[in-house]
C-alpha atoms as an extended CHARMM CRD file, in Angstrom:
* protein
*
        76  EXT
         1         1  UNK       CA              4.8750000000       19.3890000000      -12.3090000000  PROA      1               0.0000000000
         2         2  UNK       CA              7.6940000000       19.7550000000       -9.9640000000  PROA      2               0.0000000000
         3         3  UNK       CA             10.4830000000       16.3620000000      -10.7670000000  PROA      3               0.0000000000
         4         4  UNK       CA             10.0590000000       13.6240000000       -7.8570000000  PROA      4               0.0000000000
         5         5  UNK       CA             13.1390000000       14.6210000000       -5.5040000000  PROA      5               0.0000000000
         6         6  UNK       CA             14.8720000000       11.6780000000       -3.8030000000  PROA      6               0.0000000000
         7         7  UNK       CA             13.8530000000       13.3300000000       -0.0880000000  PROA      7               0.0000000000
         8         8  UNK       CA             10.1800000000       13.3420000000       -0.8100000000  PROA      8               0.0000000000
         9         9  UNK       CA              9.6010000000       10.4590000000       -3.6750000000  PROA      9               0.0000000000
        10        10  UNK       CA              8.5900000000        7.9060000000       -0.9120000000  PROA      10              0.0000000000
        11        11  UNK       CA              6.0090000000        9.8970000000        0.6190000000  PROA      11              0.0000000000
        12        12  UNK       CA              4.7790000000       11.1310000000       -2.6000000000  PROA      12              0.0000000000
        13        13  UNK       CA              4.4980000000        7.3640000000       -3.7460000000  PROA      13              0.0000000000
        14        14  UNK       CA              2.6200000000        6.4920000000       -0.3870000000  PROA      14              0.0000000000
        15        15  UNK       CA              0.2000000000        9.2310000000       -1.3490000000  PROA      15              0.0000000000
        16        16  UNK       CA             -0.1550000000        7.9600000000       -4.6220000000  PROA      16              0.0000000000
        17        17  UNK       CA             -0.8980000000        4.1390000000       -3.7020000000  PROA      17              0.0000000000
        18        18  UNK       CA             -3.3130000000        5.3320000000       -0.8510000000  PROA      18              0.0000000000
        19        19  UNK       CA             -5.4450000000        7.9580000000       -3.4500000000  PROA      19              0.0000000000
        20        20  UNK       CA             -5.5190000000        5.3660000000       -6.5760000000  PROA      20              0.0000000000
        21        21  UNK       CA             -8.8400000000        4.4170000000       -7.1650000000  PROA      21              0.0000000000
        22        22  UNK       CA             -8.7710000000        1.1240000000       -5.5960000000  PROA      22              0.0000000000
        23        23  UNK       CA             -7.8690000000        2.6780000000       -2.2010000000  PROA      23              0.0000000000
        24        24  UNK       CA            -10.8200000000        4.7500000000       -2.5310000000  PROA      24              0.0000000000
        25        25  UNK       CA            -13.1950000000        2.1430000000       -3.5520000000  PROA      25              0.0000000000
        26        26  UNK       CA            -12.7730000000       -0.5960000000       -1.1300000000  PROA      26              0.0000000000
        27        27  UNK       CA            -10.8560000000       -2.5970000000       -4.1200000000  PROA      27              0.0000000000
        28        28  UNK       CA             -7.2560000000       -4.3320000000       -3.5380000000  PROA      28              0.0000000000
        29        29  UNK       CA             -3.3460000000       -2.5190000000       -4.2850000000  PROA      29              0.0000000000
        30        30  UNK       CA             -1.1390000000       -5.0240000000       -5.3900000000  PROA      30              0.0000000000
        31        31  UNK       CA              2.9480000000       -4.1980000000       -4.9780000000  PROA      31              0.0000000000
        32        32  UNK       CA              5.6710000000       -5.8060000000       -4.9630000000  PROA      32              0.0000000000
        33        33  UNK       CA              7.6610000000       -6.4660000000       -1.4890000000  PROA      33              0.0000000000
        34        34  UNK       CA             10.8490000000       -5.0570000000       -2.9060000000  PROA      34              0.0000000000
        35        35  UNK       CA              9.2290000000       -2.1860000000       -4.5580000000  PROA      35              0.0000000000
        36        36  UNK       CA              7.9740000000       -1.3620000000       -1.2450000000  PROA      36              0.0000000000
        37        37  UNK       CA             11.5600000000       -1.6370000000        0.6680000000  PROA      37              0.0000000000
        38        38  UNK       CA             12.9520000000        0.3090000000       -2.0580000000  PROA      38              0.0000000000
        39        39  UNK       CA             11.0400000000        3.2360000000       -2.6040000000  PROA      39              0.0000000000
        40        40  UNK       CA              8.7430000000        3.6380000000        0.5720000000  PROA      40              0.0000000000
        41        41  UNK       CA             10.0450000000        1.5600000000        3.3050000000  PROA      41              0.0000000000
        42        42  UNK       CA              7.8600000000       -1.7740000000        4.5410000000  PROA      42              0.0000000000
        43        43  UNK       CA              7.4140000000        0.1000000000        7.8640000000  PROA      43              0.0000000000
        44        44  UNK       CA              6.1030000000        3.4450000000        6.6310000000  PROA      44              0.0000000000
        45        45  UNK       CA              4.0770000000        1.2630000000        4.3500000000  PROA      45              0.0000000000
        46        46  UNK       CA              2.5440000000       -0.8500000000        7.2250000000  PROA      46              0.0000000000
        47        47  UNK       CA              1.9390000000        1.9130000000        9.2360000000  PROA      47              0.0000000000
        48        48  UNK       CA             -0.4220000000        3.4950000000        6.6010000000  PROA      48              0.0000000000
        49        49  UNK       CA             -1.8170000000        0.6710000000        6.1010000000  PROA      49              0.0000000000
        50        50  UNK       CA             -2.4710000000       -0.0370000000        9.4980000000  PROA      50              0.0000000000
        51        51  UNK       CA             -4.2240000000        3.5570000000        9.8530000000  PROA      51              0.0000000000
        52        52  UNK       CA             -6.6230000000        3.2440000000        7.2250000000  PROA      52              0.0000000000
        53        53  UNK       CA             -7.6670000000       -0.1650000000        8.8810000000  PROA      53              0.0000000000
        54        54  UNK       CA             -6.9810000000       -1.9370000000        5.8910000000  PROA      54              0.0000000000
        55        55  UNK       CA             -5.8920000000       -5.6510000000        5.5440000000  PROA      55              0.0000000000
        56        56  UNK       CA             -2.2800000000       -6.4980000000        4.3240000000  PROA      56              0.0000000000
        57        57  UNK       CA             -1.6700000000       -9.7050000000        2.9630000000  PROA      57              0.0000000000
        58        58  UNK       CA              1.7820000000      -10.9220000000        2.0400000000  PROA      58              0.0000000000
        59        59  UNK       CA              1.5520000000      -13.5100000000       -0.8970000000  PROA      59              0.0000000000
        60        60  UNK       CA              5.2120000000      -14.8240000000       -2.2760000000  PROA      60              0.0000000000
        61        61  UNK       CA              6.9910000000      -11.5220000000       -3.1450000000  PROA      61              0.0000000000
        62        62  UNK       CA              3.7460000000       -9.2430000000       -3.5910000000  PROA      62              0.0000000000
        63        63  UNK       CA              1.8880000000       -7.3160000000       -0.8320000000  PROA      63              0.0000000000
        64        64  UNK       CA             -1.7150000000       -7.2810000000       -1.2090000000  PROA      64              0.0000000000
        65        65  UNK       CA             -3.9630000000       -4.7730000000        0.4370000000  PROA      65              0.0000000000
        66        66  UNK       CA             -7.4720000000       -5.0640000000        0.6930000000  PROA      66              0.0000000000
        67        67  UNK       CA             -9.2550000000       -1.8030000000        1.3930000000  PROA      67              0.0000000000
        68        68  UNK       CA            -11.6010000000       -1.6840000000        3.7230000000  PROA      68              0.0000000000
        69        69  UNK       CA            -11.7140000000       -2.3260000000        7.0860000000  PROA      69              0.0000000000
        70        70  UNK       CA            -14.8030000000       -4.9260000000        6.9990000000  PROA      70              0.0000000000
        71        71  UNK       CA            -14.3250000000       -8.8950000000        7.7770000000  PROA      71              0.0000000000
        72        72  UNK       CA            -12.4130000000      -11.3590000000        5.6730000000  PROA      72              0.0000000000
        73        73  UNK       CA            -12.7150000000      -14.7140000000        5.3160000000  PROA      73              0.0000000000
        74        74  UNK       CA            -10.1120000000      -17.1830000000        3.7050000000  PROA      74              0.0000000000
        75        75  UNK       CA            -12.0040000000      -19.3910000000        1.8750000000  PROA      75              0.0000000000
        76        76  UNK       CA             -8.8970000000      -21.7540000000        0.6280000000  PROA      76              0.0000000000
C-alpha cells in the first residue's frame, strides 16, 4: 500500500467514510466537525453527503450522518 500523500489523503478519507460498513448498511458515521475541516473539507463533505441522500446532523462538535435516504423523525 502506496503512503497517504497530502494531495489525495482527503479524498481517500471521503472514500473511506462513505465505504465503511455503516455507509453501506443504512447505519450512522459519527466524526468530528474539526476532523472534517481538517482533513476533508465541511463542503466536500456535505456535498457527498448530500449525493448519497443521506441526513447530516450537527450535534455539539460531532457530525452525524444517518444513511439512508428514508424519513426521520425527532422524537425529543
Amino acid at each position: 500500500m502506496q503512503p497517504i500523500s497530502r494531495q489525495n489523503s482527503s479524498e481517500y478519507w471521503l472514500d473511506q467514510i462513505f465505504s465503511a460498513k455503516a455507509a453501506t448498511k443504512g447505519s450512522v458515521i459519527r466524526r468530528s466537525i474539526n476532523w472534517i475541516d481538517r482533513e476533508v473539507g465541511r463542503d466536500r463533505f456535505e456535498a457527498k453527503a448530500r449525493r448519497r441522500r443521506f441526513h447530516l446532523l450537527q450535534t455539539a462538535d460531532q457530525f452525524i450522518v444517518v444513511c439512508h435516504s428514508g424519513s426521520i423523525r425527532m422524537l425529543f
